[in-house]
N, C-alpha and C positions, 0 to 999 in steps of 0.2 A: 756610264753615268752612275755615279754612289746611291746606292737606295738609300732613301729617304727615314731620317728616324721615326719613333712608333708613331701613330697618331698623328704625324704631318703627311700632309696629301697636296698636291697640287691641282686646282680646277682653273681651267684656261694657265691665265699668268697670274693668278692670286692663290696663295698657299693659305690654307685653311687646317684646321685641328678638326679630325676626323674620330672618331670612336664607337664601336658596337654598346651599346646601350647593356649591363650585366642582365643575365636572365630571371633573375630573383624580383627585378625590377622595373621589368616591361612594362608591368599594369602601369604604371604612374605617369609611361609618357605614350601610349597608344594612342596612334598605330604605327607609330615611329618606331623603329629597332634599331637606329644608329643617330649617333650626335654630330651635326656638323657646324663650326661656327669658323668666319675668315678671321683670319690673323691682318686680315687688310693690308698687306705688304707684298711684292713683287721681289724681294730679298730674300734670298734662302739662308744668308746669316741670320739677315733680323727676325726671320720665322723661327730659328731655331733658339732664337735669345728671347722668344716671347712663349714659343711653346711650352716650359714648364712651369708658369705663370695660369694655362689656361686647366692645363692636365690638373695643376693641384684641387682648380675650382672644382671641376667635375669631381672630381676624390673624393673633397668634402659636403658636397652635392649628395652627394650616392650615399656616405656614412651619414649623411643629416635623413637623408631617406628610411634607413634601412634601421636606424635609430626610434625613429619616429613610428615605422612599422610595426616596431616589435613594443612597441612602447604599451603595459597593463596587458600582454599576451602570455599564455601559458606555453612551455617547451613541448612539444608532440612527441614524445620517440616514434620514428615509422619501427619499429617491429611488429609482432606480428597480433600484439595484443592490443598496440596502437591505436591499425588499420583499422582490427574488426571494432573497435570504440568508436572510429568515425561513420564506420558504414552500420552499423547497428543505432547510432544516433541520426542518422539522414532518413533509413526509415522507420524507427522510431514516428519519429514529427511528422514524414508526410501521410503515415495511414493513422495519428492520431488528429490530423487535422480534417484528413477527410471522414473521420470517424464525430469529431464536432460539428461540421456543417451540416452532414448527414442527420445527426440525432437532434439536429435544432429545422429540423424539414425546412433548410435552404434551399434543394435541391429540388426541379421539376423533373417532367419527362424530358420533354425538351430539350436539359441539360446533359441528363443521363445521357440521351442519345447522340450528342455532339460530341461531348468526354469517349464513348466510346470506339467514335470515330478518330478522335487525337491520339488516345492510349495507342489503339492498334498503331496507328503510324509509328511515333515513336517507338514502339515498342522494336518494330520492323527496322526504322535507325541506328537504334543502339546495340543489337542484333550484328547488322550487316559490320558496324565499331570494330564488334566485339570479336567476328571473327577471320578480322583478319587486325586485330590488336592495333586499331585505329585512336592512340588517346590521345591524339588532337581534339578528337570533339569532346569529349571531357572536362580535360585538363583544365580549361579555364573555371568550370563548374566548380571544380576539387578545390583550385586554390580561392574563389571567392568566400567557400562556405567557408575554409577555415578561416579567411579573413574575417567573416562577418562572426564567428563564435572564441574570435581572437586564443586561434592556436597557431604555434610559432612551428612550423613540421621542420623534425631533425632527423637528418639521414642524409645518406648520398641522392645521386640523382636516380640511381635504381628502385631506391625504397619508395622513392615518389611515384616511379610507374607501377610498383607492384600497388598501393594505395590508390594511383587511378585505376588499374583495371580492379580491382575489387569495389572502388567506388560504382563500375561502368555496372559489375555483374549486378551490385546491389540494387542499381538503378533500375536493369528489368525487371529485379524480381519485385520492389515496389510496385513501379508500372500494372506488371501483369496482378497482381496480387489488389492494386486499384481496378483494374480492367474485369475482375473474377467481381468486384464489389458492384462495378455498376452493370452487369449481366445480370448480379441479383443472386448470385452464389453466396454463402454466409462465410465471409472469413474476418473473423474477429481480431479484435487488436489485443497484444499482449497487456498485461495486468501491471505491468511495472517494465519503466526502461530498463534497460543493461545497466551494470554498474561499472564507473570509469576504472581504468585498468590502476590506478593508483590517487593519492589523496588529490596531487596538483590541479587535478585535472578537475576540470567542473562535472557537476552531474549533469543526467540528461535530465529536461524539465519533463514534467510529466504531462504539460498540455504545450504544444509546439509550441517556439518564440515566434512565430511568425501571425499567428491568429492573437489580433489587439480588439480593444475597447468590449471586453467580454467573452467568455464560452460559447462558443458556436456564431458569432459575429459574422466573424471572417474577417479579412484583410482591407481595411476602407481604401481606396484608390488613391485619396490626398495622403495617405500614408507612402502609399509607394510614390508618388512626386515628393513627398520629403527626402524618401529614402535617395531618389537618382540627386533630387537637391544638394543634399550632404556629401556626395560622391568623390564631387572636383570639387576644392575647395578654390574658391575664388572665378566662380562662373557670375557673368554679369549679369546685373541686378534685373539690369529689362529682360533679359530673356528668360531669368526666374519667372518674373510676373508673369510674361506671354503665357508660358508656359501652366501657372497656375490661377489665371484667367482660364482656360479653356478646362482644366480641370474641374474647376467648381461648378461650369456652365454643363459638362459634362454629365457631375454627380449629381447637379439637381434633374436632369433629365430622366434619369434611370430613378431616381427616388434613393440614391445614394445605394447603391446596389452592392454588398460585396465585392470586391478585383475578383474573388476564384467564382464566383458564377457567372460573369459578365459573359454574355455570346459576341458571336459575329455581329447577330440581330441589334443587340444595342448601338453597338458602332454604326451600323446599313440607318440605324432610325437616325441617329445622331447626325449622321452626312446628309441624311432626306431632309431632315428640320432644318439647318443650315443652308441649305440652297434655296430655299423658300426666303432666306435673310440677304442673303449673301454671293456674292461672284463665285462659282466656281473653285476659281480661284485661292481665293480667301478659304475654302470648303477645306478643298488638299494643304493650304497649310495648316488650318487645327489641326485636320488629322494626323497629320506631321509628328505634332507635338504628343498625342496622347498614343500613337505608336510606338514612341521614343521611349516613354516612360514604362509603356506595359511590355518592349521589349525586353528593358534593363529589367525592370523586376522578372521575366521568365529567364532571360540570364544570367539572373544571379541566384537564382531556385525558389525564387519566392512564389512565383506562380507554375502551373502545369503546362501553360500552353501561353499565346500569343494572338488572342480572338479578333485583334485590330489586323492583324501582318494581311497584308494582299487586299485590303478595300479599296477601289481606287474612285475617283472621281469622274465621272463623264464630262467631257466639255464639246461645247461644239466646234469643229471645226473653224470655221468662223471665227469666233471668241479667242480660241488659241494663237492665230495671228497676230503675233505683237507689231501694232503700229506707231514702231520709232520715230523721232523727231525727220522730219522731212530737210532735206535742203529749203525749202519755203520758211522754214518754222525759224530754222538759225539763223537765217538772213533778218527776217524780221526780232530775233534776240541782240544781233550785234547791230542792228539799226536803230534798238532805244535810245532814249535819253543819259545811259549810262555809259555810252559811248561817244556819242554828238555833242552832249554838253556838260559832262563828265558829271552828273548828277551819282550822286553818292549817298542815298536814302540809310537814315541810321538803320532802319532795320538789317538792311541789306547789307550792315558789318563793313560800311565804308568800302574801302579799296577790295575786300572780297566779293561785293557786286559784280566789280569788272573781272576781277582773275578767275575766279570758282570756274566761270563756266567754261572758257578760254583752256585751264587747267585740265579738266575732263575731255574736253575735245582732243588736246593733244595727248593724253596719257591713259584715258579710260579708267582714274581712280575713282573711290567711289568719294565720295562726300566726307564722310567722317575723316578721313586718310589726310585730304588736303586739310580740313580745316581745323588739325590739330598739328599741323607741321609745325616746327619753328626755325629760326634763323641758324640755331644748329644742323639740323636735317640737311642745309641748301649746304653739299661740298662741292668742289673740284679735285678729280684723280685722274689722272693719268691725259690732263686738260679736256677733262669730260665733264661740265657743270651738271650734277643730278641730285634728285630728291632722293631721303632714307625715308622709307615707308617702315617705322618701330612703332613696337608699344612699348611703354614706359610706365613704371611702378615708384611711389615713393616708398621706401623701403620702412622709413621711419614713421610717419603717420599711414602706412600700411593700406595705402589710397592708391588707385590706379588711375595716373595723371593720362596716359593714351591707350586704346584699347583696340586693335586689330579682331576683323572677322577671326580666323584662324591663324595657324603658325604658315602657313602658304602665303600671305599675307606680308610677310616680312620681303623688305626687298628692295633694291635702289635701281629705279628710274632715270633714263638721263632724259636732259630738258630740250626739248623739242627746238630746233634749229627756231622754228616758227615764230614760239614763246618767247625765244630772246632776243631774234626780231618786232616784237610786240612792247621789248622792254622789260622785261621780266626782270634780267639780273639788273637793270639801273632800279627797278623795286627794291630789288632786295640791300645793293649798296646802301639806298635812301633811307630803307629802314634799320638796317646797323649804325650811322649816324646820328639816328634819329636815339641810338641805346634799347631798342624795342626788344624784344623776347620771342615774341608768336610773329609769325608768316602776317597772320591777317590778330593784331591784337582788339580788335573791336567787338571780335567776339567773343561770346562769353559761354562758358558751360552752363549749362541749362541746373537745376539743383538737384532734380531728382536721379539722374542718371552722368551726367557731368559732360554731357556731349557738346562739344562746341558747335555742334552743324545743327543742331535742332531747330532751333530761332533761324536761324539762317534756311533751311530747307522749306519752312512756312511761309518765309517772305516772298521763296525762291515762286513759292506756286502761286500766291495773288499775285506776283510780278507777272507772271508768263499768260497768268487768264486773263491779266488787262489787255497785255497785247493780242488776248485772239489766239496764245496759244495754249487749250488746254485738252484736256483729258486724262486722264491718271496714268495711260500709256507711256506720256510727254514728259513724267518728271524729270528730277535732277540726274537717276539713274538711268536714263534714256541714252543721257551720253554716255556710258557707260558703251552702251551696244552700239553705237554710230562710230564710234571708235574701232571699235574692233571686227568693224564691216568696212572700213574705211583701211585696215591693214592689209584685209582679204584684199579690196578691191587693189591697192596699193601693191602689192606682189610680197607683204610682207609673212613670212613664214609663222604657222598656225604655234610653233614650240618657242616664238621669239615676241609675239605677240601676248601671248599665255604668262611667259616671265614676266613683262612690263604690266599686264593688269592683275598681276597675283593669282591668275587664276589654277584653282586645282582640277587634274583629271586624275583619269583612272589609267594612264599609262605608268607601265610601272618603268621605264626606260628614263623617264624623268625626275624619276626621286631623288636622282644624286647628284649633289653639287646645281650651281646656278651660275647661269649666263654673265661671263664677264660682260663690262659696263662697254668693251670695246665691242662687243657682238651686239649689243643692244640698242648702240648710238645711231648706225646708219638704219636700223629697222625704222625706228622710230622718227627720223628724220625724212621714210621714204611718204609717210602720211601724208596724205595730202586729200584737201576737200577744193577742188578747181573750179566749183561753181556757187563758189562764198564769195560775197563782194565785203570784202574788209581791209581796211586797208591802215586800222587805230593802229597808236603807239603813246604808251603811255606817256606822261610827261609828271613830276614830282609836282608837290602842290604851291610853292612858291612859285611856279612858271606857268601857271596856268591862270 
């Protein structure tokens, strides 16, 4: 058989545009190292008549990237007078900042004694790095700072490891040299930084960029969530908020406390106060969030340490028990009114009353997924009726019309034998007749965040507490889990299961390529709940 030209790959019977991600350019789609997108054909002509259609996007993808990165940055020479600019500027700033918090007595015992419990560690990591020339754990450090002090490093790829191990050396001798300072040893900061090896280059500031709103400050914590904020550009809106809701509840806790003093302790009080409010629950996910953030700022060198990493939540056994929708519960959902007398409450987004739930039972999507489909999404390929589970951007008002959890996310579903026994595709006929757009068009995206399932997932819960079925365990994403205990019990395979709900693991054997639509049809048709008494089928609204 003729091997396959560059970048065409075949997965099952659909040939797809494959490509290693360049290395200059990793950071922008992490934790991905390769690109794969289907060419949606079973033709090995027509694969090769579309593949340089796809290659040139990427091409100009990467030079829009690479463009954009270098864009108001200065050129680095790595030589050797480069190097020592950069590591002479790295600690420069960290013993001139802990030389500010120091002299503005931010600093307790307390602190001192935890610092020098971190220092040693690290010290002992970068150490064991260093000797056996491990710049893995570096290298990411290397390339953020000169991202964040926008230097453009020129050299081969050698010059860049000789630039990380001297970054790696530079970083002990900081460390130890902070580790001498908080033992209470006198070791003083230099009178003036280094000067850069030629004009282009910037100077070093003489009070670190990293210490704001004043001399001896320190670093405010809402700053570092601005900083992760600004990161990814086009992260959504609501998870900004979550994310800087818990911050500010945070700062007012601690009395707005500097990021570089913060301990363990404030975090341990912050998890105590919160379960006095709150589930559990709710507890581990704040702390989720302000993990996240004090993570990214120590990975990007803005902090010394990581005081949140390893807090966990206690829950009790008991509590931890998620009590999914019973057989009882669904019986009495498909027994409403929304079935018997095809009651179609405006809230409830008309005809999405009846499909929504129907839809999750047979496919385990989450809510947003289905109630942003539209009559494009519903194909037929290879005589497999299935949903495309996309998100979608308007490019030109620069607005993101669907929005997927993650890129795992992405993915085509076929429709459940069940579903189109229930009617589904005479729905869907009805509504292309009808000229309609949206799956379910009654809904509406909410204004703040543009979700079509929001109004809809409110209704979804007074519906179910009138009927008797509630508790916060029971919601909309309840099907979500009866679904995919329903594939178990079904004999449906945990990697075929996994594809049909988007769901991501930590197998790395699954990273590449996705389940054609022919390996996914009989999975998902093996579903079955044999002790539902249901027996609807839709009927259009003229016949009713």
């Amino acid at each position: 058989m003729p091997a396959l030209p560059t970048n065409l790959a075949r997965v099952g019977a659909i040939y797809k545009f494959r490509a290693r991600i360049p290395t200059d350019l990793l950071r922008f789609y992490h934790p991905k190292r390769e690109i794969t997108e289907s060419l949606r054909t079973k033709s090995l002509s027509e694969a090769r008549r579309l593949l340089p259609a796809v290659q040139l996007k990427y091409q100009q993808e990467w030079a829009n990237l690479r463009a954009a990165a270098t864009d108001g940055f200065t050129d680095l020479t790595l030589n050797d007078a480069g190097i020592a600019y950069v590591v002479a500027m790295v600690e420069h700033e960290s013993l001139a900042g802990d030389e500010a918090i120091r002299s503005a007595g931010h600093y307790d015992i307390e602190e001192i004694r935890e610092y020098r419990e971190r220092l040693a560690d690290s010290i002992n990591t970068l150490r064991d790095a260093a000797a056996i020339r491990d710049l893995a754990l570096i290298r990411p450090a290397v390339e953020e700072y000169l991202r964040l002090k926008k230097l453009n490093p020129v050299g081969r790829p050698e010059d860049f490891d000789r630039l990380a191990l001297a970054y790696l050396h530079g970083a002990i001798r900081t460390n130890e040299t902070l580790l001498a300072r908080m033992r209470g040893d006198p070791v003083p900061i230099s009178s003036a930084p280094p000067p850069p090896p030629n004009r282009a280059l910037p100077a070093i500031p003489a009070h670190p960029s990293t210490l704001s709103g004043g001399a001896g400050n320190g670093t405010s914590l809402y700053s570092l969530f601005e900083y992760w904020r600004d990161a990814v550009p086009g992260r959504p809106q609501r998870t900004i908020d979550d994310f800087e809701k818990r911050v500010r509840a945070f700062d007012a806790l601690t009395k707005h406390k500097p990021a570089e003093r913060l301990l363990k302790a404030d975090f341990v009080a912050y998890r105590d106060a919160r379960l006095k409010e709150v589930s559990p629950a709710t507890v581990e996910k704040d702390l989720s969030f302000l993990k996240a953030i004090m993570q990214f700022a120590f990975d990007s060198d803005k902090l010394p340490a990581n005081p949140a990493a390893g807090i966990k939540v206690a829950k009790n056994e008991m509590d931890s028990t998620r009590r999914d929708l019973e057989v009882e519960d669904i019986n009495t959902l498909l027994a409403s009114r929304i079935y018997t007398q095809s009651h179609r409450p405006r809230a409830g987004g008309g005809e999405a009353a009846a499909w929504l739930p129907l839809m999750a039972l047979y496919s385990g999507a989450r809510l947003e997924e289905l109630c942003q489909l539209t009559l494009a999404d519903i194909k037929t390929e290879a005589r497999i009726p299935h949903l495309r589970i996309l998100d979608l951007k308007d490019e030109k008002a620069d607005k993101q019309i669907k929005r997927l959890k993650n890129v795992g996310s992405r993915r085509e579903i076929p429709i459940a034998q069940k579903l189109i026994d229930h009617g589904f595709l005479d729905y869907v006929r009805y509504l292309r007749q009808q000229k309609q757009t949206w799956l379910f068009p009654e809904l509406k995206p909410d204004p703040k965040y543009g979700r079509r399932g929001a109004s809809w997932g409110k209704w979804w819960g007074r519906w179910r507490t009138a009927l008797e079925v509630g508790g916060r365990e029971k919601c909309y994403h309840a099907f979500r889990h009866v679904f995919k205990s329903a594939c178990r019990a079904s004999g449906v395979g945990e990697d075929i299961h996994d594809a049909i709900t988007g769901h991501c693991t930590n197998h790395i054997g699954r990273d590449y390529g996705k389940f054609p639509l022919e390996a996914l049809k009989p999975g998902i048709d093996l579903v079955a709940y044999p002790e539902l008494k249901f027996t609807w089928v839709w009927t259009p609204p003229q016949s009713k």
